[in-house]
C-alpha positions, 0 to 999 in steps of 0.5 A: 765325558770319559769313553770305556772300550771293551777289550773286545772291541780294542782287539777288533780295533787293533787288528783293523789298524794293524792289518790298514797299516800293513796294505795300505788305506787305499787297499782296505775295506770300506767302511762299511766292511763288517768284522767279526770278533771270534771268541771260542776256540771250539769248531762251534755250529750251534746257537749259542750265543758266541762266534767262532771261525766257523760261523764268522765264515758262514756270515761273511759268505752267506751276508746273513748273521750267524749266531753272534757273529753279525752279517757280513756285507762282501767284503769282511775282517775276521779277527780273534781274542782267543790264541788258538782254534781247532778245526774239525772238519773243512770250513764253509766254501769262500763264494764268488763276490766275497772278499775275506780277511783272516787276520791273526794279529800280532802274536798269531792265532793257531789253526789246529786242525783235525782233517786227515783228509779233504780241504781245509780252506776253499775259495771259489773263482771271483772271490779273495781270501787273505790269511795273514799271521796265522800258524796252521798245525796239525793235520789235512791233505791240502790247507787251500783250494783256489779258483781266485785271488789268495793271499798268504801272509806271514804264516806258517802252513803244515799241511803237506800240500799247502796251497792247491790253486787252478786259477786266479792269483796266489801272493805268498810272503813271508811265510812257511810252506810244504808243496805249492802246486798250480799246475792245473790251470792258469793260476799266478803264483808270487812267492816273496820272502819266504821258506819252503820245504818238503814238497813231493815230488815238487815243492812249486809245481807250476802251471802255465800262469807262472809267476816270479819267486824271489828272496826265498829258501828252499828245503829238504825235498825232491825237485824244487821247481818245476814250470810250464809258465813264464817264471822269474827267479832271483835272490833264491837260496837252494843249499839242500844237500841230498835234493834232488833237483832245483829248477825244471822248465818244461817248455817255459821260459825260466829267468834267474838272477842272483840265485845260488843252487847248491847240493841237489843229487840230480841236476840243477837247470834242467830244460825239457820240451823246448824249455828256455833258461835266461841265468845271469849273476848265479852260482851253481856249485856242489850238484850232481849236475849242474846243467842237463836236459834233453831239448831247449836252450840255456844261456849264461851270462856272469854265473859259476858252474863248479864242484860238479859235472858241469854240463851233462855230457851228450844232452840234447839242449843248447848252451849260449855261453854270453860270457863272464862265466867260469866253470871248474872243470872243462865241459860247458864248450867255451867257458873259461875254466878255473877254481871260483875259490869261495868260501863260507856263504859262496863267497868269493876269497882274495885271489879268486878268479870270480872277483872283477871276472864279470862282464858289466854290460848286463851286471845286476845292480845288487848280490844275492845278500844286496851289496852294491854292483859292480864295485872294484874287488880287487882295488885295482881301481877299475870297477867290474862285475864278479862272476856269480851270485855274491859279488866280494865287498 
């Protein structure tokens, strides 16, 4: 017996592949999990006999069966045979108890959005929201307001405050974003593997949640952190000449590793009430100020300061110098000064004093572009740790 299945249903089955392999089975929905196949591009509401986003939303938040999309169950897929939607006004509020996945599939879905102002995406305390290959473009104030868990999934966002989060967890990864801000609230924010830019007058503003950013970018912009959470920072990429600033810690604790700042008009590390920075393996080059701040402490281990003024004379933090480090220009007390010679990349060339310069006792296991650590730079056949975030191959 021969089995047709309509396109409908192989975009649907696709996109339930897809998205089980990317999370894994064990993370997916059950099987009872309804999916809604939106198939109009309009911002429809009316009976008509289709389902567009809109009304796939209204189902799986309400458990209700809205127009021809079927009703939802708590925990549903969204998915889409058309390749753009517009959007004309906020869609339906994601309620506590619903689990919600919008997925674009493989060539992405556009969102084009209508909002001048208001909120595009709103998910309340107790709920998920994952929004996975989606383009957002067009206009609105703010494309997600979060009390729950929300997760960004290889999308780019054009709203000038992407996500807005109070509460909950806000997973970022692989995607494209303007400002994100949870510092209102205890909010946890993870940014992985993607670009950032244009925030005003922070591109993270983060809350007392914290979170980690790693393998991640940053753009044009105006301060690029700002924290009064715990937060870890590694293998980032600040390279923005006219930023003003790079990493704020307002009475946080802020880790960085294998991180490189470079071109901020203001100052790089900057501690303020009582602020903590922990930076190991790092180049800071190319700022107005390296480091500054008027209280707390920061310690360096393995990390260049050159090109700059390297710490802002007569700041009120402290710096613990835990050796390995070199400065350009005299100004950080007792860190060896001297010329880190790097070249295209912050590279160390030959004869730089950063090759081998290291302790290894505490060395990263890996640079910024994932060479190996410790290896021997300058074949003198002992193995030691360079200074900074690129270790030389």
């Amino acid at each position: 017996m021969r089995i047709s299945i309509s396109v409908p249903i192989k975009v649907a089955l696709t996109a339930i592949l897809a998205v089980t392999l990317l999370f894994g089975a064990g993370s997916f929905a059950p099987a009872k999990a309804a999916t809604f196949l939106v198939n109009t591009s309009a911002d429809d509401n009316s009976v008509n006999g289709n389902c567009s986003l809109r009304e796939a939303i209204r189902a799986a938040v309400t458990h209700t069966a809205v127009d021809a999309c079927p009703s939802g169950t708590g925990n549903d897929m969204i998915v889409f045979n058309v390749s753009s939607v517009t959007v004309n006004a906020a869609l339906p509020t994601i309620t506590a108890g619903n689990t919600v996945t919008i997925y674009g599939g493989s060539g992405k879905i556009t969102l084009n959005v209508n909002i001048p102002t208001g909120t595009l995406f709103v998910s309340k305390a107790g709920s998920t929201l994952t929004v996975q290959n989606v383009n957002i473009a067009g206009s609105g104030s703010v494309c997600f307001q979060s009390a729950g868990n929300l997760n960004i999934i290889n999308d780019s966002i054009a709203c000038s405050q992407s996500i807005v989060a109070t509460a909950g967890q806000v997973n970022v990864q692989l995607s494209t974003s303007h400002m994100i801000d949870t510092h209102s609230g205890n909010a946890v924010l993870n940014v992985s593997n993607s670009s950032l830019v244009g925030g005003v007058p922070y591109t993270l503003n983060i809350g007392a949640g914290g979170g980690t950013v790693t393998h991640t970018s940053f753009g044009a912009g105006q301060v690029h952190i700002s924290t009064t959470g715990p937060l870890t920072v590694s293998y980032v990429m600040m390279n923005n000449v006219g930023t003003a600033g790079g990493i704020v810690a307002a009475g946080a604790t802020v880790t960085v590793k294998n991180t490189i700042i470079a071109g901020t008009t203001q100052t790089a590390i900057d501690p303020e009430v009582g602020g903590q920075f922990i930076i190991i393996n790092s180049t800071i080059v190319n700022n107005t100020y390296g480091l500054n701040g008027t209280s707390g402490t920061i310690s360096l281990k393995n990390t260049i300061l050159a090109n700059t003024t390297n710490c802002y004379p007569g700041a009120g933090f402290t710096l613990i110098d835990n050796g390995g480090n070199l400065e350009s220009t005299p100004g950080c007390g007792t860190i060896p000064v001297g010329n880190p010679q790097l070249g295209r990349g912050f590279i160390p060339q030959a004869g730089s004093p950063v090759i081998d310069g290291g302790l290894n006792a505490g060395c990263l296991s890996d640079d910024f572009y994932g060479t190996i650590r410790p290896i021997d730079g300058d074949a003198n056949g002992t193995v030691i740790c360079d200074i900074g975030a690129v270790e030389k191959a």
